[in-house]
C-alpha positions as CSV (number, residue, x, y, z in Angstrom):
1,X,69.9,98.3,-47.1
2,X,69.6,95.3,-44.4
3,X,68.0,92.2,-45.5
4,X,63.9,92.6,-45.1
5,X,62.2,92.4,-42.2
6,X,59.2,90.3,-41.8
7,X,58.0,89.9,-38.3
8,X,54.0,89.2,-36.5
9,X,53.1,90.3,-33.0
10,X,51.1,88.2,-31.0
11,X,50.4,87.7,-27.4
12,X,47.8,87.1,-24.3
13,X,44.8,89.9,-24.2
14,X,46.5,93.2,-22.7
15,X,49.9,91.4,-23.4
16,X,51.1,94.8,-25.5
17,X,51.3,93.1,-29.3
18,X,50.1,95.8,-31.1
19,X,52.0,98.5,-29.0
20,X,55.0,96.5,-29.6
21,X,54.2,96.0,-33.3
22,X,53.6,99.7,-34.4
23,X,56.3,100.7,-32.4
24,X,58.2,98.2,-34.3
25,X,57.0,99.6,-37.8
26,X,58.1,103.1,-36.3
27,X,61.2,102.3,-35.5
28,X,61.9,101.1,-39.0
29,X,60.5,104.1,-40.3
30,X,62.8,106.1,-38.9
31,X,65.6,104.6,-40.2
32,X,64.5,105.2,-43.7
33,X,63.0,102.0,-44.8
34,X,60.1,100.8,-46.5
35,X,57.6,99.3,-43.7
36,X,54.0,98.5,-44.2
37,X,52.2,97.8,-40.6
38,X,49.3,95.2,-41.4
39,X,46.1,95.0,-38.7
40,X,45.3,90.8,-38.6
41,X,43.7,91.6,-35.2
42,X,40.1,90.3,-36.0
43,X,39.8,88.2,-32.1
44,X,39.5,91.9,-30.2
45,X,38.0,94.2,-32.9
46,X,37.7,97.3,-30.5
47,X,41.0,97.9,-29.6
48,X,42.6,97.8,-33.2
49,X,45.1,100.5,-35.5
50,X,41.8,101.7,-36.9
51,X,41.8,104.8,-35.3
52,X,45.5,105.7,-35.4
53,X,46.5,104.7,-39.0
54,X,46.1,108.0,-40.6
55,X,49.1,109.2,-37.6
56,X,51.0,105.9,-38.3
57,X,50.7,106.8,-42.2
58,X,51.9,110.4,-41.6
59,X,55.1,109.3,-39.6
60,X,56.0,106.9,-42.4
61,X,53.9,103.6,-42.0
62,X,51.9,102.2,-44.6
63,X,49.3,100.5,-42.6
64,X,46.8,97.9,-44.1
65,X,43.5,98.1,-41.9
66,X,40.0,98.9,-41.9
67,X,38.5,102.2,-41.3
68,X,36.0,102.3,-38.1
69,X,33.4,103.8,-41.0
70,X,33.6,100.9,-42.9
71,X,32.9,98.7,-40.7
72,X,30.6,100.5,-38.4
73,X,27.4,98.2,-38.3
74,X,28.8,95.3,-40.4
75,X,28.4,93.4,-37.1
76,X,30.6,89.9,-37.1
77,X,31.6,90.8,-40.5
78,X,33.5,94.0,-39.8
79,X,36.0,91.2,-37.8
80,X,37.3,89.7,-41.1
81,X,41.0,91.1,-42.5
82,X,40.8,93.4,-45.3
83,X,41.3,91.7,-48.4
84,X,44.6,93.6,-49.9
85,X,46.4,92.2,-45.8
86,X,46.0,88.4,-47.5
87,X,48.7,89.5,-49.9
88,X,50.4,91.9,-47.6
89,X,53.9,89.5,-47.6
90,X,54.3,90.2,-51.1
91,X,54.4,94.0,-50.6
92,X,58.1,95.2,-51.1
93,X,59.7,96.5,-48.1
94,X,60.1,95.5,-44.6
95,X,56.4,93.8,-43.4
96,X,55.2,93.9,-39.3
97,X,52.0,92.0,-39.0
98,X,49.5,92.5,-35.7
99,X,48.0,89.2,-35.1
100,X,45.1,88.4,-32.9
101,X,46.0,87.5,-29.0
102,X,45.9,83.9,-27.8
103,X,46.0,80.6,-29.8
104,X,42.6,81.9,-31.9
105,X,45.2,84.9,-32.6
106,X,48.0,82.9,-33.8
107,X,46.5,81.1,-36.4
108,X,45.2,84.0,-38.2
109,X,48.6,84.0,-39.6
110,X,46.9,80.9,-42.1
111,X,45.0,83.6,-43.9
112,X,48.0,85.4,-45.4
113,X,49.6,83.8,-48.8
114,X,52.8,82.4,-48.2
115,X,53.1,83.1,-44.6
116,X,53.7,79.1,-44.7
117,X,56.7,79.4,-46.9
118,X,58.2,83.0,-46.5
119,X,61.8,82.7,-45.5
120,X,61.8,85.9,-43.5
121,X,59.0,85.3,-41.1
122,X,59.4,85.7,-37.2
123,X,56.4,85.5,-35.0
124,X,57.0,86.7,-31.6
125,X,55.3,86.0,-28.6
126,X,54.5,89.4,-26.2
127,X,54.5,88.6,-22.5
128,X,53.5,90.6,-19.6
129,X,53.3,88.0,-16.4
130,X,50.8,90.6,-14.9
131,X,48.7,88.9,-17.1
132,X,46.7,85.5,-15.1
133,X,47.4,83.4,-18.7
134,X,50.9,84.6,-18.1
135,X,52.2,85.4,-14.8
136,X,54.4,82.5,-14.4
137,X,57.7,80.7,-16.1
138,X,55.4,77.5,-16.3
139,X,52.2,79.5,-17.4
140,X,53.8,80.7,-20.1
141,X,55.8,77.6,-21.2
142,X,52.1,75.8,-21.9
143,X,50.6,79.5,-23.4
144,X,53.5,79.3,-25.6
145,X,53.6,76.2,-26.8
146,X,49.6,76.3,-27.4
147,X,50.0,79.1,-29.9
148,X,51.5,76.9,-32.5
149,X,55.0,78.7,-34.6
150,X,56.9,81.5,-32.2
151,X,60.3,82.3,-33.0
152,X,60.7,84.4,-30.0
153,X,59.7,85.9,-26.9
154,X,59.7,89.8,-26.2
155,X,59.6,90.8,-22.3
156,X,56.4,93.6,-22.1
157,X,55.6,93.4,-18.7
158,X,53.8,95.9,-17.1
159,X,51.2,97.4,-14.6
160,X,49.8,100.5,-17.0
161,X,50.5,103.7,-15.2
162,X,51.9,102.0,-12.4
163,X,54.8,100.3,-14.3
164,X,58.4,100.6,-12.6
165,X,61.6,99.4,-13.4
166,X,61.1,96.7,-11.2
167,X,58.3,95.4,-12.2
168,X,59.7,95.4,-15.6
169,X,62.9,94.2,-14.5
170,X,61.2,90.9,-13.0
171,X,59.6,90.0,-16.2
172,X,62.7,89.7,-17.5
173,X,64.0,87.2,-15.5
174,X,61.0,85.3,-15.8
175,X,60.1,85.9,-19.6
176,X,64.1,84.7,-19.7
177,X,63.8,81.5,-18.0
178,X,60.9,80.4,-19.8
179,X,62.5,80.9,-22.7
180,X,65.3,79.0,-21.4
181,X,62.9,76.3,-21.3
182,X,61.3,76.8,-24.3
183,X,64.7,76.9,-26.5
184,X,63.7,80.3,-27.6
185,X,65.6,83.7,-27.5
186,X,64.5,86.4,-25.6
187,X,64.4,89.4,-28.7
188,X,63.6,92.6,-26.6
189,X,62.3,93.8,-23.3
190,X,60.1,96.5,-24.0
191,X,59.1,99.4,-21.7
192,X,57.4,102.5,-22.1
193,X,60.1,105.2,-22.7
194,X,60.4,106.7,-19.1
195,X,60.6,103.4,-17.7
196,X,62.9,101.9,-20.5
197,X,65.3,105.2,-19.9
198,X,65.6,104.4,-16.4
199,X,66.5,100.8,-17.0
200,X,69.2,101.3,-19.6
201,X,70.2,99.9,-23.2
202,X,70.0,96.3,-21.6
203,X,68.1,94.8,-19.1
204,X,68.9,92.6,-16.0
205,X,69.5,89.6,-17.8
206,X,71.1,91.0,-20.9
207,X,68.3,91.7,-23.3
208,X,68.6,95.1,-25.1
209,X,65.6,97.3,-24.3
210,X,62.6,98.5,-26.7
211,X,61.0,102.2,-25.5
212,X,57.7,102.2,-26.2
213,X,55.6,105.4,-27.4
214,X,52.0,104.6,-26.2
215,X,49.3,104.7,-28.5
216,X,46.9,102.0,-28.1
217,X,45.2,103.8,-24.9
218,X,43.6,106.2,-27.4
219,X,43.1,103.7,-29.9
220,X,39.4,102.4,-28.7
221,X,37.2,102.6,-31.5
């Protein structure tokens, strides 16, 4: 078995973190490893894995997050992490965290133990330049560099149901040069899988290319 993977999703609101990230956890799934899929998400609280875990669990995924009924009426406290997620890097097995977006996101990585230490941490950033805090090479250079440790960027640009190849194709030139810039790789682009199968294994500027099963549109809680 491949060394472990341990890798946290964050990005801009509507940015595609957590579509990337259980996609992610899927993917590993199917390969026969161990994954657990942790829900750190506690900026946007109504679009979270709450609803979808018990499908993410059937399909192999160990997921770490709240259920909607227990925190239904806990007002500002039904944003905190579940207690067992501060311990989640010690879990055995391949570990894909889903932070909160923006810089407020980024640092919820502090509340995990020995997310400051753990040797096989990536955090990757999520970028869609349809997105205002995103939709440029130097717009994403300063939104980058505001979120504190990112290891890597991962192309998700999109226009929901209107996404085509091109629109996905010219995120990765830009995602690409403001990595450039950055000194960061570009890990992935991702589209959803019809557009993805139209682009190919590898996108325009040579990144491979992540199909995307969509869940998070039905995962408002």
């Amino acid at each position: 078995m491949p060394e472990r993977i341990v890798e946290a999703y964050t990005g801009e609101y509507a940015g595609g973190k957590s579509e990337n990230a259980l996609n992610r956890a899927l993917e590993l799934a199917r390969r026969g490893r161990k994954v657990t899929l942790v829900d750190l998400d506690i900026v946007e609280p109504c679009y979270t894995l709450r609803p979808i875990q018990k499908e993410l669990a059937a399909r192999g995924v160990n997921v770490i997050a709240w259920e909607t009924k227990q925190t239904t009426g806990l007002g500002e406290a039904g944003t905190s992490i579940k207690p067992e997620a501060r311990w989640a890097l010690r879990r055995e097995g391949d570990i894909i965290l889903d932070i909160g977006y923006g810089v407020e996101g980024a640092r919820t990585l502090r509340l995990l133990e020995g997310a400051s230490s753990n040797p096989d941490l990536r955090v990757y950033a999520v970028i869609n330049i349809s997105r205002p805090m995103t939709s440029g090479v130097k717009e994403i250079v300063e939104q980058v560099r505001g979120m504190g440790r990112i290891d890597g960027l991962i192309n998700n640009s999109h226009l929901g149901d209107e996404t085509t190849a091109e629109v996905v194709q010219n995120g990765a030139r830009v995602v690409s040069e403001a990595a450039g810039l950055l000194g960061l790789p570009v890990i992935a682009t991702a589209a959803a899988a019809a557009v993805a199968e139209k682009i190919g294994p590898a996108d325009c500027m040579g990144n491979p290319v992540r199909p995307l099963e969509r869940f998070m549109p039905r995962a408002f809680w």
